[in-house]
DSSP file (Angstrom, degrees, kcal/mol; ACC not computed):
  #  RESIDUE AA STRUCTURE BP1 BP2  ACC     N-H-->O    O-->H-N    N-H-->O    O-->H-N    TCO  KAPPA ALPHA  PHI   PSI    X-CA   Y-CA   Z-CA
    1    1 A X    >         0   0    0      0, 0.0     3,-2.7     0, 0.0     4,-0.2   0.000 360.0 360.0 360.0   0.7   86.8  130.2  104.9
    2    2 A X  T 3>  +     0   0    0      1,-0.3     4,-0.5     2,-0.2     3,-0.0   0.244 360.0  68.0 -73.7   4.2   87.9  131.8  108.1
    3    3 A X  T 34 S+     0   0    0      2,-0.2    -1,-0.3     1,-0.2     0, 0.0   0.753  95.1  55.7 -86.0 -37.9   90.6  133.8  105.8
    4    4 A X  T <4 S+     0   0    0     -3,-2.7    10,-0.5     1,-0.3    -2,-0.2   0.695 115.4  36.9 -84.1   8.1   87.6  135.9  104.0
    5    5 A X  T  4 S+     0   0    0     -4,-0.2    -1,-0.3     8,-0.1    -2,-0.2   0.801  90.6 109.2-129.8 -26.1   86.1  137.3  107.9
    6    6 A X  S  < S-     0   0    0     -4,-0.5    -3,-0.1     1,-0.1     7,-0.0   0.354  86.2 -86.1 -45.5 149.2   89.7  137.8  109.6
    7    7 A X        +     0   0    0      1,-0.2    -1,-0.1     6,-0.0     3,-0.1  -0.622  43.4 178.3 -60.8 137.0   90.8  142.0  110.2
    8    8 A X    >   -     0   0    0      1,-0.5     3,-1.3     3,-0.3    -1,-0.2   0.043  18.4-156.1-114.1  12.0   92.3  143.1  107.3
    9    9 A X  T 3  S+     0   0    0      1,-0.3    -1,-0.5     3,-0.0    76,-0.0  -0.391  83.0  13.9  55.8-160.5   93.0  147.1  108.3
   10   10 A X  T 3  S+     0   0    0     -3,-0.1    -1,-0.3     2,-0.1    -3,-0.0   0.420 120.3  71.4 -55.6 -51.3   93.3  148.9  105.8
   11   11 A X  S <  S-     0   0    0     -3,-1.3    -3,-0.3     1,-0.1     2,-0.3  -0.123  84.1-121.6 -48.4 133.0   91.9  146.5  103.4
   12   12 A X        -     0   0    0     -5,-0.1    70,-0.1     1,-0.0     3,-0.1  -0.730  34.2 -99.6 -99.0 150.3   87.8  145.8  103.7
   13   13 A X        -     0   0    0     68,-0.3     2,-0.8    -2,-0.3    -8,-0.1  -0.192  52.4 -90.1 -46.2 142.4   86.6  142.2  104.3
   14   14 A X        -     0   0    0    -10,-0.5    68,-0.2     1,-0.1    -1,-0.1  -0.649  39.3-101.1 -66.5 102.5   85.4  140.4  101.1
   15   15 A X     >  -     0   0    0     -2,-0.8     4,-0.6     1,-0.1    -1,-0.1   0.119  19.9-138.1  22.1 131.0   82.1  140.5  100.1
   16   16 A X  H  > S+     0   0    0      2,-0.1     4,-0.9    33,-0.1    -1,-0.1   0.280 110.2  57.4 -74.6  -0.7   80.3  137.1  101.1
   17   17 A X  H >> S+     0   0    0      2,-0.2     4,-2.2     3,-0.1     3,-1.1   0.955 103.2  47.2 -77.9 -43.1   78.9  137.6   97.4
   18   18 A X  H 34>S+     0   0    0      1,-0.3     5,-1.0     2,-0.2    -1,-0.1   0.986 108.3  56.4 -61.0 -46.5   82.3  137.7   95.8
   19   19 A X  I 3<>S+     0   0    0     -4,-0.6     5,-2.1     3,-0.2    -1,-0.3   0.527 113.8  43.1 -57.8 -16.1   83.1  134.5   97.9
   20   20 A X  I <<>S+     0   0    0     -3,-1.1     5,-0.8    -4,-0.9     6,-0.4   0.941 118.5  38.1  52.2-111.5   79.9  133.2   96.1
   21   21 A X  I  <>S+     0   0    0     -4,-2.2     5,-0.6     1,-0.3     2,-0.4   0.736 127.0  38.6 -62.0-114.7   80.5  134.4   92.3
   22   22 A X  I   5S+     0   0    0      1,-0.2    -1,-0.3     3,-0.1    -3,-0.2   0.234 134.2   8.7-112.6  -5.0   84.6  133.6   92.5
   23   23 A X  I  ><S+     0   0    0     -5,-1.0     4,-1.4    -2,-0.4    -3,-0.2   0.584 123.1  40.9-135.1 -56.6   84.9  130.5   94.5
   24   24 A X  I >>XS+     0   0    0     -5,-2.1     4,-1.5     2,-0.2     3,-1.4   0.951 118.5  44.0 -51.0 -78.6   81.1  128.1   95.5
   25   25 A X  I 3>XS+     0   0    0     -5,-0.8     5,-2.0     1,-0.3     4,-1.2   0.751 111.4  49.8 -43.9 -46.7   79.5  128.5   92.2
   26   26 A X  I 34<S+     0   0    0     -5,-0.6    -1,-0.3    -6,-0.4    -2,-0.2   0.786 116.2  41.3 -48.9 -49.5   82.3  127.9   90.2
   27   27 A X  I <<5S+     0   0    0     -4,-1.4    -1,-0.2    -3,-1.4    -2,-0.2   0.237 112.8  54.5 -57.4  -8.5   83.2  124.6   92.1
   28   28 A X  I  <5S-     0   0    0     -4,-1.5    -2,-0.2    -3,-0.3    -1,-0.1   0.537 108.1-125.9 -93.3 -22.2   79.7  123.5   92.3
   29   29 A X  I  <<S+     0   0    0     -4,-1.2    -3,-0.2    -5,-0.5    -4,-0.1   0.549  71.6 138.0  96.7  -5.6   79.4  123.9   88.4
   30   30 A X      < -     0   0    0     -5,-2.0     2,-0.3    -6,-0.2    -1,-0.2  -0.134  40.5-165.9 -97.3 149.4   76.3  126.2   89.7
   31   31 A X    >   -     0   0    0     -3,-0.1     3,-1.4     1,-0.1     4,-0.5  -0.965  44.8 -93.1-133.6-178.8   75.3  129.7   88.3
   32   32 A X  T 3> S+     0   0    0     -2,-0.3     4,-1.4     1,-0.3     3,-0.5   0.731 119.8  57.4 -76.8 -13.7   73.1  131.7   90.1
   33   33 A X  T 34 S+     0   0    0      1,-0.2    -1,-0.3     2,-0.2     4,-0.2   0.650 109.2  45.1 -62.7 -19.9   70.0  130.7   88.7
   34   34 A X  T <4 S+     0   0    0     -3,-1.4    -1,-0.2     2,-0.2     4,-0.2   0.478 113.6  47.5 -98.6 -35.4   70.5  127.2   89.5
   35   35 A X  T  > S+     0   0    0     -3,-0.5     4,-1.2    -4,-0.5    -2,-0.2   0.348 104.6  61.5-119.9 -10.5   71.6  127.7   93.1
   36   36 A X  H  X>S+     0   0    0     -4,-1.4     4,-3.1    -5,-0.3     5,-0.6   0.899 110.1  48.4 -60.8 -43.3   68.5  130.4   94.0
   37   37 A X  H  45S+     0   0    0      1,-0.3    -2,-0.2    -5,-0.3    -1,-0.2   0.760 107.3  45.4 -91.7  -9.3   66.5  127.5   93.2
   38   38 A X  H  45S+     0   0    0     -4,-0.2    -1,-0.3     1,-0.1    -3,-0.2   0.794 125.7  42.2 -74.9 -39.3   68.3  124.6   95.3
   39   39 A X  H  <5S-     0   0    0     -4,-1.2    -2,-0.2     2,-0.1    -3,-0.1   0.741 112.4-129.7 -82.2 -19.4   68.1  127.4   97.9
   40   40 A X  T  <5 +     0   0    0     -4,-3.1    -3,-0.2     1,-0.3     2,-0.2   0.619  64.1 116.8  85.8  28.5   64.9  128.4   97.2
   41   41 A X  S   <S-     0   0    0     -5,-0.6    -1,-0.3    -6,-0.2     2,-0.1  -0.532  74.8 -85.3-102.1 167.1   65.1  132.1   96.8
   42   42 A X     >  -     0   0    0      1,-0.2     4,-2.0    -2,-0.2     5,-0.3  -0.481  38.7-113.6 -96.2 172.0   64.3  133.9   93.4
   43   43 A X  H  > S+     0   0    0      1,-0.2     4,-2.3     2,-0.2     5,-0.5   0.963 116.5  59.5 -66.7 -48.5   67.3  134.2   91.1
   44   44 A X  H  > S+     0   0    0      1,-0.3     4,-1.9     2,-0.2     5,-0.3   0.939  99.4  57.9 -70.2 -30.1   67.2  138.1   91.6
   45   45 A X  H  > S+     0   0    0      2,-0.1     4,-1.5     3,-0.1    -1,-0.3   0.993 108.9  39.8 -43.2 -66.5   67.7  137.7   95.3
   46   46 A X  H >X S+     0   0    0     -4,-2.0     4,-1.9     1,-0.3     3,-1.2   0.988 115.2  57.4 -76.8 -51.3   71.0  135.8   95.2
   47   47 A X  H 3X S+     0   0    0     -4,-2.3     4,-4.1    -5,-0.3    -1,-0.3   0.849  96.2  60.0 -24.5 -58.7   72.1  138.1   92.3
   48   48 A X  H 3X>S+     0   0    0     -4,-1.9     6,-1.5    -5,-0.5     4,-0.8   0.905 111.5  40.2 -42.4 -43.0   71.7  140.9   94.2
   49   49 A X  H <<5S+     0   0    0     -4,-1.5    -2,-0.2    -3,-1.2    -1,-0.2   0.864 112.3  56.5 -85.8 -33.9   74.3  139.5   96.6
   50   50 A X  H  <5S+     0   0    0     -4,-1.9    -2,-0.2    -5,-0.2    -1,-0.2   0.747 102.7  49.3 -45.5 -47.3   76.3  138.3   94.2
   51   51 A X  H  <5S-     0   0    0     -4,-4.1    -2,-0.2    -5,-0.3    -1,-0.2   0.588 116.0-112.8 -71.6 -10.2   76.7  141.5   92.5
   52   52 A X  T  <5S+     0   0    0     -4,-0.8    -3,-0.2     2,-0.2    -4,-0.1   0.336  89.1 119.2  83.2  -6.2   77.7  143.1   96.3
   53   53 A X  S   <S+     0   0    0     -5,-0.6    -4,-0.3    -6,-0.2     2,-0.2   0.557  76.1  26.1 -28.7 -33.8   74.2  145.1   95.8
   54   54 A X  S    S-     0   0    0     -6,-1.5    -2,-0.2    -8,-0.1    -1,-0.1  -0.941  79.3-118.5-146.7 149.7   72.9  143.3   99.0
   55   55 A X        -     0   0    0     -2,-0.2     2,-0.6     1,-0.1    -1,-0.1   0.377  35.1 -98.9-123.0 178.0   74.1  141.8  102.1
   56   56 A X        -     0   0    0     20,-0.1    23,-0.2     4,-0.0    24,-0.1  -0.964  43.7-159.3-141.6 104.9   73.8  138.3  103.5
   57   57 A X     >  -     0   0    0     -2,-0.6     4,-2.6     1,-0.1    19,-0.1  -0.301  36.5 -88.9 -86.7-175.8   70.7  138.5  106.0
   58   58 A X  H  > S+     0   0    0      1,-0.3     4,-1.4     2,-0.2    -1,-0.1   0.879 128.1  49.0 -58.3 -47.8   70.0  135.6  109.2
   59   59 A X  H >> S+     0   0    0      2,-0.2     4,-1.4     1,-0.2     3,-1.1   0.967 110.6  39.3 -92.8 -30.6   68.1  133.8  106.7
   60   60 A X  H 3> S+     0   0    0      1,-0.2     4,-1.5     2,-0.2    -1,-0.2   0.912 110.0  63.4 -52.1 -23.1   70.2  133.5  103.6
   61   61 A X  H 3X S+     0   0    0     -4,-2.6     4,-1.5     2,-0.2    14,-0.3   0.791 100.8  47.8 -70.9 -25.7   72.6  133.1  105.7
   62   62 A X  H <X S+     0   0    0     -4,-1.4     4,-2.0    -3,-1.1     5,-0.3   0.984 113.1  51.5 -60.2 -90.2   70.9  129.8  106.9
   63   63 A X  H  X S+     0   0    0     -4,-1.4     4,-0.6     2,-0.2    -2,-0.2   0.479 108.7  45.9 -27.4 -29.3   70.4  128.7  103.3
   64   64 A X  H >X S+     0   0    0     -4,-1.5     3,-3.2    -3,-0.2     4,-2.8   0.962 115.0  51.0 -94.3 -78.7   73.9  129.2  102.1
   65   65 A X  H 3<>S+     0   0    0     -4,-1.5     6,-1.2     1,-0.3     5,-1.0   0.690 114.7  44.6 -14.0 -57.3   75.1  127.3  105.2
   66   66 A X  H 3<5S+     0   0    0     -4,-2.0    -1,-0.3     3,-0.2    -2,-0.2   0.804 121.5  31.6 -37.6 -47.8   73.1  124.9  104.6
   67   67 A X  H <<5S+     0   0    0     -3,-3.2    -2,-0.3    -4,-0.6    -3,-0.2   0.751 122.9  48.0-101.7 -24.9   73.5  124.4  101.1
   68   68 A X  T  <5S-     0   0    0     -4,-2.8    -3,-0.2     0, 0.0    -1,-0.2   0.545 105.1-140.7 -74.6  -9.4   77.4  125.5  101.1
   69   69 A X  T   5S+     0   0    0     -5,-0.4    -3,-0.2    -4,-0.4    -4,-0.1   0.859  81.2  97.1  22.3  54.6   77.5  122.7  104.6
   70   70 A X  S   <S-     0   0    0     -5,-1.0     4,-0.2    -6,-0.1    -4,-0.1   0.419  89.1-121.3-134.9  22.2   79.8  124.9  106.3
   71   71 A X    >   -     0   0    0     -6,-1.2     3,-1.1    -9,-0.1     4,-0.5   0.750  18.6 -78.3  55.7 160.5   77.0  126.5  108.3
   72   72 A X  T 3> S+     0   0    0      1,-0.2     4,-0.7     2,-0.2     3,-0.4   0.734 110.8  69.0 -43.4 -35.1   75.5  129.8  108.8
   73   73 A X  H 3> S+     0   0    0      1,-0.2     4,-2.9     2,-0.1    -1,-0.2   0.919  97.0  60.5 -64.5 -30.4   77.7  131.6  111.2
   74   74 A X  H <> S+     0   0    0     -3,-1.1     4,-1.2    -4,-0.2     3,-0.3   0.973 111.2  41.3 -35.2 -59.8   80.5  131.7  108.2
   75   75 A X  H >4 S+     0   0    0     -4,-0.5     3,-1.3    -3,-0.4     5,-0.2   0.882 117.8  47.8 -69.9-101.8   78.0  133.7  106.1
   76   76 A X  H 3X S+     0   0    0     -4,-0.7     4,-2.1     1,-0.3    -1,-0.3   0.234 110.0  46.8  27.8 -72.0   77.1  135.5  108.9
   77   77 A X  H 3X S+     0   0    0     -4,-2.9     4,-1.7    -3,-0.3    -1,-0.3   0.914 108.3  62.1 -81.2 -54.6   80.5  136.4  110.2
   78   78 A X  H XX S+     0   0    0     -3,-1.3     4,-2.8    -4,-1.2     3,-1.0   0.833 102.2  47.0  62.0 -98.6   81.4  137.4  106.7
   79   79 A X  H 3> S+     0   0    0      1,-0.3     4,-2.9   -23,-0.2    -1,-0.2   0.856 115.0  46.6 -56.9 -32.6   78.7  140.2  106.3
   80   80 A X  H 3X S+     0   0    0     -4,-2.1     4,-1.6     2,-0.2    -2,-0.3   0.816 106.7  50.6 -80.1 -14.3   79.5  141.7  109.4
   81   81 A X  H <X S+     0   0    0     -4,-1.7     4,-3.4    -3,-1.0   -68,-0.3   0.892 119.1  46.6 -61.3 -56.1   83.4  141.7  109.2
   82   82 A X  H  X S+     0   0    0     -4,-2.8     4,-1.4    -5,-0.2    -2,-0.2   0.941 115.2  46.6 -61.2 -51.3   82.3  143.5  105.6
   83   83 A X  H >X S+     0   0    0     -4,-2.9     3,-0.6     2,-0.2     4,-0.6   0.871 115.7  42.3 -51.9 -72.0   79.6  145.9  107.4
   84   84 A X  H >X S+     0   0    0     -4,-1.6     4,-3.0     1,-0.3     3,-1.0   0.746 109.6  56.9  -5.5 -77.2   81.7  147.1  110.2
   85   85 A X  H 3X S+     0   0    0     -4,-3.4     4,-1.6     2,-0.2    -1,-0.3   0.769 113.1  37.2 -55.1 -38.3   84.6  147.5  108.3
   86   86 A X  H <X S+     0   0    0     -4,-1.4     4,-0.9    -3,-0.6    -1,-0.2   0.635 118.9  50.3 -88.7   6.5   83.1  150.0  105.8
   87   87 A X  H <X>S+     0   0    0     -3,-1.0     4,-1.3    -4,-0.6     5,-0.5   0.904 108.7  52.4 -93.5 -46.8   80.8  151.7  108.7
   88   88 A X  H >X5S+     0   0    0     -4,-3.0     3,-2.7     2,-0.3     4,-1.2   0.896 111.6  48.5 -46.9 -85.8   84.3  151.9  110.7
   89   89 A X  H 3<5S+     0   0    0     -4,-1.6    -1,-0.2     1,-0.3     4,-0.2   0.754 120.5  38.1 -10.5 -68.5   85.5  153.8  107.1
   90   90 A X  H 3<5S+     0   0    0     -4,-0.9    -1,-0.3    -3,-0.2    -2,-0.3   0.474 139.5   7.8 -69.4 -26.3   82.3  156.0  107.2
   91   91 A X  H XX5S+     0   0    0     -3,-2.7     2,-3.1    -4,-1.3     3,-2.2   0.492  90.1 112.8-167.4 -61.0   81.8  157.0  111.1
   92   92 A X  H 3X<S+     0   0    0     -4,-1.2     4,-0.7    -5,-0.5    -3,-0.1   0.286  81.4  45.9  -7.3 -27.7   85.0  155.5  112.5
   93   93 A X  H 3> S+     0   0    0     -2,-3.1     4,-1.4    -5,-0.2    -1,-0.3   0.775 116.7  54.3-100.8 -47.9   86.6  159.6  113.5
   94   94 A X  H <4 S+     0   0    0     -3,-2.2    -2,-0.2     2,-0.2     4,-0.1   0.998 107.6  39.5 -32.0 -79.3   83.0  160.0  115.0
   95   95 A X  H >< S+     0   0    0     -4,-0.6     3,-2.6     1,-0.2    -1,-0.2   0.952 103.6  74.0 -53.3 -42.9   82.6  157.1  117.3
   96   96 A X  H 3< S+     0   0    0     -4,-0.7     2,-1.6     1,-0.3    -1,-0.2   0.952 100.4  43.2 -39.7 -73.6   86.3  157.7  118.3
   97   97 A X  T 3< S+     0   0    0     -4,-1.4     2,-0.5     2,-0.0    -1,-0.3   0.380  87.1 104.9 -66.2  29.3   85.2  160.9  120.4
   98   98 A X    <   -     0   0    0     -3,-2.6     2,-0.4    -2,-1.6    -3,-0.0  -0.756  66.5-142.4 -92.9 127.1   81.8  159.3  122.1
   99   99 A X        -     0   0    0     -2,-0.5     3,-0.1     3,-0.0     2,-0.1  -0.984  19.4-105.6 -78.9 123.3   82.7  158.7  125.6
  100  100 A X        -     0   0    0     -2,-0.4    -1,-0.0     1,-0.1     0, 0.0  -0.193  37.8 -93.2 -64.9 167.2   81.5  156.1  127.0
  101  101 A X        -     0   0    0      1,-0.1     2,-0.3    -2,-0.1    -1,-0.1   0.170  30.7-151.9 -43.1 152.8   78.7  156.1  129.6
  102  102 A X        -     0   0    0     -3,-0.1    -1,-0.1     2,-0.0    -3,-0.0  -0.722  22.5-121.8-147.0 101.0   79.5  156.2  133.4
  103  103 A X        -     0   0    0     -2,-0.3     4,-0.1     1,-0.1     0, 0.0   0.085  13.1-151.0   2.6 110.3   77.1  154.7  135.6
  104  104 A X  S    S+     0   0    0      2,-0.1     2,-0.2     0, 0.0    -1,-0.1   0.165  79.4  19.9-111.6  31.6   75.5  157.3  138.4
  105  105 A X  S    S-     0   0    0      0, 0.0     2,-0.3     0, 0.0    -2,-0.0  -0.736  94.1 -82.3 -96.1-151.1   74.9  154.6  140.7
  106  106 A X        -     0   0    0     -2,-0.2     2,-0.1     2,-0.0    -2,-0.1  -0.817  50.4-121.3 -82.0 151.9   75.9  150.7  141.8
  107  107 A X        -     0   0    0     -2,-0.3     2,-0.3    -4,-0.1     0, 0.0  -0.594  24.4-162.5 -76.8 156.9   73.9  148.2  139.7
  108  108 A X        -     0   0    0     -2,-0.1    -2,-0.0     0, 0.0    -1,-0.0  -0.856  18.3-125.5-138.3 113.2   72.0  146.0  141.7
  109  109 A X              0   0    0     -2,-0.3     0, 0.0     1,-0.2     0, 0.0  -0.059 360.0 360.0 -47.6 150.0   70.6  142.5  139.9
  110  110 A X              0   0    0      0, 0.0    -1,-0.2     0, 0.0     0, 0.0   0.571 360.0 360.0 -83.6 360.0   66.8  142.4  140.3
């Protein structure tokens, strides 16, 4: 699954929801009503994320990992590749002109 979180430029990262709705459920046999409840979440939860309406937080991300076995940091990696990329879209001419910070003394570890 390391294809759906990779840079795509121009393109935005996939959804973990689409990855969901067009490739697990469908090869599990599942719909989403059937795999909220092996995950234990309510059917309108997972929807939501299935429909691209909501993200895939630290604990779904556990559950799907779990229940997908290919563990959480997939999921994980997944929403933030997607998050990034459409904040990059949105802010991306902004952040370019922040300078970073320049330190007005030496650090010293405590």
């Amino acid at each position: 699954m390391g294809e759906f979180v990779a840079v795509r430029g121009k393109r935005a990262p996939i959804h973990p929801g689409v990855v969901l709705r067009e490739t697990i459920f469908p090869h599990l046999g599942l719909g989403v009503k059937e795999a909220a409840l092996r995950i234990g979440v309510t059917r309108q939860t997972l929807h939501r994320i299935v429909a691209e309406q909501s993200g895939v937080s630290p604990e779904m991300a556990l559950r799907l990992g779990k229940f997908c076995g290919n563990g959480e940091q997939v999921w994980i990696n997944m929403q933030t590749a997607y998050d990034l990329w459409h904040a990059r879209q949105k802010i991306g001419k902004q952040v370019e002109k922040i300078k970073p910070a320049e330190p007005t003394k030496e650090f010293e570890p405590a």
